[in-house]
Rosetta silent file (secondary structure, phi, psi, omega in degrees, C-alpha in Angstrom):
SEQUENCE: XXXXXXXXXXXXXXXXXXXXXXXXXXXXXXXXXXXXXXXXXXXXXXXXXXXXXXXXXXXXXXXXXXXXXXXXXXXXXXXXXXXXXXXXXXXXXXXXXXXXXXXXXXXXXXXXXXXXXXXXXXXXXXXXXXXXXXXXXXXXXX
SCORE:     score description
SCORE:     0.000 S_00000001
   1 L     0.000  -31.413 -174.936  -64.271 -104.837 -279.031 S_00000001
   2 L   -66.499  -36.225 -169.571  -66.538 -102.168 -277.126 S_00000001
   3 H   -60.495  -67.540  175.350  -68.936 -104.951 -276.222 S_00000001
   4 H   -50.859   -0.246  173.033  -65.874 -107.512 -274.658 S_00000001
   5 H  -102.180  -38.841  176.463  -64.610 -105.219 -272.715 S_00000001
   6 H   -69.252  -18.576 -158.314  -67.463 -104.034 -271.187 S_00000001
   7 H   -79.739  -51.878  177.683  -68.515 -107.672 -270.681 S_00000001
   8 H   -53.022  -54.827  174.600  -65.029 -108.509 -269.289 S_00000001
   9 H   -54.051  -38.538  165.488  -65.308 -105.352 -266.530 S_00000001
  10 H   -41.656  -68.481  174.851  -68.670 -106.402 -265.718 S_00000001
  11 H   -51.489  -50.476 -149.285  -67.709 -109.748 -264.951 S_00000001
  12 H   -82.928  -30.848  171.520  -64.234 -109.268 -262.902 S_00000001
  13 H   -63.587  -51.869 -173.496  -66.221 -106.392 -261.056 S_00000001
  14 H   -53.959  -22.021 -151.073  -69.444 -108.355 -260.424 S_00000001
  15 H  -107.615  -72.669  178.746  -67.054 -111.148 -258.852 S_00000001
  16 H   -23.183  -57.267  150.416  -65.408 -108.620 -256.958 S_00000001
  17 H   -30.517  -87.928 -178.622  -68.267 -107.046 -255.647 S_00000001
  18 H   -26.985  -50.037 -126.448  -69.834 -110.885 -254.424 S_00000001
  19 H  -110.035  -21.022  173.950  -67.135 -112.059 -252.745 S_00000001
  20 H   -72.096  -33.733 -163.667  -66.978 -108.090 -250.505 S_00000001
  21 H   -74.496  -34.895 -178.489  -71.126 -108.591 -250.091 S_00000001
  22 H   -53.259  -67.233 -168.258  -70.296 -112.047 -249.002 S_00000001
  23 H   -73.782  -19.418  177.367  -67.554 -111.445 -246.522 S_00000001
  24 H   -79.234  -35.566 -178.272  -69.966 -108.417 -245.219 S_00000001
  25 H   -67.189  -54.960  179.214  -72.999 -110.637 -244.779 S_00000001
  26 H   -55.107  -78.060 -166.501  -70.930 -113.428 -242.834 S_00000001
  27 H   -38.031  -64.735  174.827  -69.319 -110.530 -240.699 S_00000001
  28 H   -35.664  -60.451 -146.747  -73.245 -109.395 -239.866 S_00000001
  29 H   -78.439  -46.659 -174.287  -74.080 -112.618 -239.559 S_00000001
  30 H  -117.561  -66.747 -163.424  -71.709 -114.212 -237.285 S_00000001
  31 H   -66.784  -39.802  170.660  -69.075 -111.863 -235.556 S_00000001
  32 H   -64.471  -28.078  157.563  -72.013 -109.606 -234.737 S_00000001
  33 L   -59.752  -14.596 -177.594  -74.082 -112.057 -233.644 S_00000001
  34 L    79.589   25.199 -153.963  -71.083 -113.365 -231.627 S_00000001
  35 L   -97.420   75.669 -162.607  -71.368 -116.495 -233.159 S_00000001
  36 L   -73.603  -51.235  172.571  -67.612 -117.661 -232.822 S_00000001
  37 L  -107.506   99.761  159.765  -68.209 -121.805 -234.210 S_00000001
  38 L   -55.011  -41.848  169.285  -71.258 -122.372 -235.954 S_00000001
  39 L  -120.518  165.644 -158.038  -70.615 -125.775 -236.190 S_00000001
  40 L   -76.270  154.975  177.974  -68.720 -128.132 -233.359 S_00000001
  41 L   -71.262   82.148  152.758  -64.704 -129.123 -233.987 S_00000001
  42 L  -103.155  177.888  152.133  -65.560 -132.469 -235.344 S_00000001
  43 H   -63.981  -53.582 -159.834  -64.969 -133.892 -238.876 S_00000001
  44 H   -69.789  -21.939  175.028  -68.396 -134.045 -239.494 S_00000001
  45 H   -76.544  -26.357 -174.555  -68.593 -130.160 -237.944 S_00000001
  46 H   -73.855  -56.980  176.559  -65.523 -129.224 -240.412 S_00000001
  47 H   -27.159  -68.095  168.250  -66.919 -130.881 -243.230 S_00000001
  48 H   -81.123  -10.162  153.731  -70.122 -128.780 -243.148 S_00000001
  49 H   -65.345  -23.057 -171.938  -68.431 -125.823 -242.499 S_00000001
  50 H   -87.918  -65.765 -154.181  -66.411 -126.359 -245.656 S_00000001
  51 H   -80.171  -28.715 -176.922  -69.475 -127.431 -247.687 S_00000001
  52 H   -72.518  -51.721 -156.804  -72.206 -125.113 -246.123 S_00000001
  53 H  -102.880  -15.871 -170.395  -70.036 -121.971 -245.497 S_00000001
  54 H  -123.168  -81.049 -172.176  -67.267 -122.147 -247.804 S_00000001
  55 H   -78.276  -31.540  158.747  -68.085 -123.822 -250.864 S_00000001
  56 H   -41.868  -38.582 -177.253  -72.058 -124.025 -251.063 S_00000001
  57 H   -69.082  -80.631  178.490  -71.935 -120.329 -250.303 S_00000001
  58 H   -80.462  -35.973  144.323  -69.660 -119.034 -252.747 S_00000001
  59 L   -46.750  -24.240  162.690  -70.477 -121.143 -255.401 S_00000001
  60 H   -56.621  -43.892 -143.605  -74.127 -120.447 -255.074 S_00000001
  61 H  -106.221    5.701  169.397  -73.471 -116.730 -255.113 S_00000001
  62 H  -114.656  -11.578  163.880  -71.036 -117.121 -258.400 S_00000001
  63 H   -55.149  -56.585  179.303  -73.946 -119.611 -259.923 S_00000001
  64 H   -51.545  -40.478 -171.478  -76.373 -116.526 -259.131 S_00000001
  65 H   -61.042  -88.854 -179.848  -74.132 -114.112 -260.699 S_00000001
  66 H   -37.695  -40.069  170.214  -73.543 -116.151 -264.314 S_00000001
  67 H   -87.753  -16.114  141.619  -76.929 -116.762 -264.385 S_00000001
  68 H   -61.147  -15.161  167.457  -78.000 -113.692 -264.237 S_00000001
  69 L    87.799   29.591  173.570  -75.576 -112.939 -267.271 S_00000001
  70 L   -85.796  -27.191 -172.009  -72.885 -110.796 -265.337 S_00000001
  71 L  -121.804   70.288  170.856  -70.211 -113.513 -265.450 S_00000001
  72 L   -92.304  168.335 -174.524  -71.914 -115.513 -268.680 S_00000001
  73 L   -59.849   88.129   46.691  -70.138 -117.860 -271.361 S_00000001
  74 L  -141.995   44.501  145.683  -67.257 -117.332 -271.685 S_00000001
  75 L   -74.453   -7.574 -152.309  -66.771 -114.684 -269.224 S_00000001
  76 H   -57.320  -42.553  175.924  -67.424 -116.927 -266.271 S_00000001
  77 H   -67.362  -37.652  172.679  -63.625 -116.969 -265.412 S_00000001
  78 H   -40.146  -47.213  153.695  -63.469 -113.224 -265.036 S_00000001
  79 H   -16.941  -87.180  154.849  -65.684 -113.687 -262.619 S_00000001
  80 H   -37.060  -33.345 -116.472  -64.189 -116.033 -260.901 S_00000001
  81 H  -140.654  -90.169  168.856  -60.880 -114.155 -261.197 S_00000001
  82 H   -11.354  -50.139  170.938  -62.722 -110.966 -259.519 S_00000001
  83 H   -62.525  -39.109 -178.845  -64.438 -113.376 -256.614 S_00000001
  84 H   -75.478  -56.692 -163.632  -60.513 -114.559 -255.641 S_00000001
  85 H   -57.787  -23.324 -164.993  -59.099 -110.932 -255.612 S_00000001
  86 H   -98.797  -51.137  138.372  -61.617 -109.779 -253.476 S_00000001
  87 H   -27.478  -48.692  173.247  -61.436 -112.610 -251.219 S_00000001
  88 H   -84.769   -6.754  171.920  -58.080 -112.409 -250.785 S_00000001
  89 H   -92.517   -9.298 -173.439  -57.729 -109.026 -250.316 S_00000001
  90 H   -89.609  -47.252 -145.010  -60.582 -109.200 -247.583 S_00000001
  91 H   -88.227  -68.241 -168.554  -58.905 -112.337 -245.819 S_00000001
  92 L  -112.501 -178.370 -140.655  -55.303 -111.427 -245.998 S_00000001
  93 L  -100.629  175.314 -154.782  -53.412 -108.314 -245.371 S_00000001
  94 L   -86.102   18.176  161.978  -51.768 -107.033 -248.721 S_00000001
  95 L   -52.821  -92.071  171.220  -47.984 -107.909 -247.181 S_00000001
  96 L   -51.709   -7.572  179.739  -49.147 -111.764 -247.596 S_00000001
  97 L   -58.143   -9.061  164.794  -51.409 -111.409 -250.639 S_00000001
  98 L  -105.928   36.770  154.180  -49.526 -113.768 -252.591 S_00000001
  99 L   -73.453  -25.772 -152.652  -50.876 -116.491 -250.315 S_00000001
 100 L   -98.550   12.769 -163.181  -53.828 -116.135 -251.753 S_00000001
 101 H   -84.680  -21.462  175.231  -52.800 -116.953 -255.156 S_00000001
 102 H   -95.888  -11.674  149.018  -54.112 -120.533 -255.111 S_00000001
 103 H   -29.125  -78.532 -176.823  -57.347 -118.897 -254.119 S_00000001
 104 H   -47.785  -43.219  158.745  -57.494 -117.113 -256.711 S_00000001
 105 H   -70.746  -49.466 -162.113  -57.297 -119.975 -259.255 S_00000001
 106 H   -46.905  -51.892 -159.700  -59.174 -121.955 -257.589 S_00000001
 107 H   -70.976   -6.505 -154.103  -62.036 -119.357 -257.742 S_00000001
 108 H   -99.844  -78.413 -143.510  -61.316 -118.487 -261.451 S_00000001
 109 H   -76.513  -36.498  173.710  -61.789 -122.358 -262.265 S_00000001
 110 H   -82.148  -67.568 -157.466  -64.925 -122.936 -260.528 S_00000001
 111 H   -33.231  -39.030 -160.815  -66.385 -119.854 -261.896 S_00000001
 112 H   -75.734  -53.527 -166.419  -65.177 -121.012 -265.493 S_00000001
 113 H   -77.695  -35.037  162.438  -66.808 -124.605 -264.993 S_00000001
 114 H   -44.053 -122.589 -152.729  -70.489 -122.897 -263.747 S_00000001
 115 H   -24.996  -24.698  148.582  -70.528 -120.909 -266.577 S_00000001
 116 H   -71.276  -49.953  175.619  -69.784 -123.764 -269.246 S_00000001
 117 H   -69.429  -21.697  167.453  -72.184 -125.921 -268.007 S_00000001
 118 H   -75.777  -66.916  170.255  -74.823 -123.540 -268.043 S_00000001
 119 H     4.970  -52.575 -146.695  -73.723 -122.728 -271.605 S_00000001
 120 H  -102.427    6.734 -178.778  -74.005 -126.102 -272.087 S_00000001
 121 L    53.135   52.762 -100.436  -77.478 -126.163 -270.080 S_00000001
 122 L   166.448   -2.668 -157.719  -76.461 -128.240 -267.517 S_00000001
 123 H   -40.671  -18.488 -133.274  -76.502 -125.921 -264.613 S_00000001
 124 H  -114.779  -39.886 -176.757  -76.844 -128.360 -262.068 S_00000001
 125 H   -67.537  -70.593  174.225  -73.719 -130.581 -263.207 S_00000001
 126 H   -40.086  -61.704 -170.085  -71.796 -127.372 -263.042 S_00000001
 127 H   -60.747  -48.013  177.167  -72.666 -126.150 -259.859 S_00000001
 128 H   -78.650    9.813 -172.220  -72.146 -129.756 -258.282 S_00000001
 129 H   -99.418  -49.649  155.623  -68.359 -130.107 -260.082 S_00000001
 130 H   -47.154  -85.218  163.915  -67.722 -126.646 -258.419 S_00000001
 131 H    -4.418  -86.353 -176.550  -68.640 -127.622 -255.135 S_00000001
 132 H   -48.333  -49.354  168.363  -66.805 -130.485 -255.175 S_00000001
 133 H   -54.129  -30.504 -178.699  -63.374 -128.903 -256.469 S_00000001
 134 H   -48.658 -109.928  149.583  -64.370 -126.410 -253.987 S_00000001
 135 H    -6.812  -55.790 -164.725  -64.313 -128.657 -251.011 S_00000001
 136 H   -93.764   -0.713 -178.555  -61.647 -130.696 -251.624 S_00000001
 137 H   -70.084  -51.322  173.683  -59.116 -127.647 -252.321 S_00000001
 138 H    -8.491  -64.539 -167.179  -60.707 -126.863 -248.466 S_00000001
 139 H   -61.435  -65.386  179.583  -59.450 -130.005 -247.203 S_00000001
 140 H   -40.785  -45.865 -179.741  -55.775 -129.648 -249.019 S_00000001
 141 H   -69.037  -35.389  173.848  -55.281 -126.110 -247.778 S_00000001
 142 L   -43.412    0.000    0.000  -56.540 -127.702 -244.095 S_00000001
């Protein structure tokens, strides 16, 4: 019981963690640089903003995490679960925080499908299944 718990805290923290190191890097990265649109208001600029900056991004960095064994099988959702609250607590103010509630599943769901397919040794499957669910919640939320 001592073990799953610690496994479980690991995980929901480690996701937590990611998704503040995340939103800190981008902030470095772009409002200090003064970098207001990386890419142009097109489709094809939204599109890669979505897949480069939004889903490529944070699924990479919950892909790193699980494979590294902080969010591993079958903690993967915890993860995941950690990665939304922290997002959504960065993004909106805690008035509005249960906007963020299809965030949070979302991120809970990709996290959960990385982490079976690597289970299932597969990483690659996983990661590109994520993405895509990624991405198209993007669009839907658009």
């Amino acid at each position: 019981m001592k073990q799953y718990s610690h496994n479980a805290l690991t995980a929901f923290l480690g996701g937590l963690l990611a998704a503040s190191a995340l939103s800190i890097l981008f902030y470095l990265i772009f409002d200090t640089a003064g970098i207001k649109k990386p890419f142009p208001l097109t489709a094809l600029g939204l599109f890669l903003h979505f897949l480069i900056l939004n889903a490529l991004a944070e699924e990479g960095v919950k892909f790193l995490l699980i494979r590294k064994n902080i969010g591993k099988y079958p903690y993967g959702y915890l993860l995941g679960f950690g990665f939304g609250v922290g997002e959504v607590l960065l993004n909106h103010p805690i008035s509005e925080a249960w906007r963020g509630s299809g965030t949070i599943l979302l991120h809970t769901i990709t996290a959960g499908i990385i982490a079976y397919f690597i289970k299932k040794k597969k990483p690659v499957l996983g990661l590109v299944i994520a993405v895509a669910i990624h991405l198209g919640y993007n669009y839907l939320v658009l």
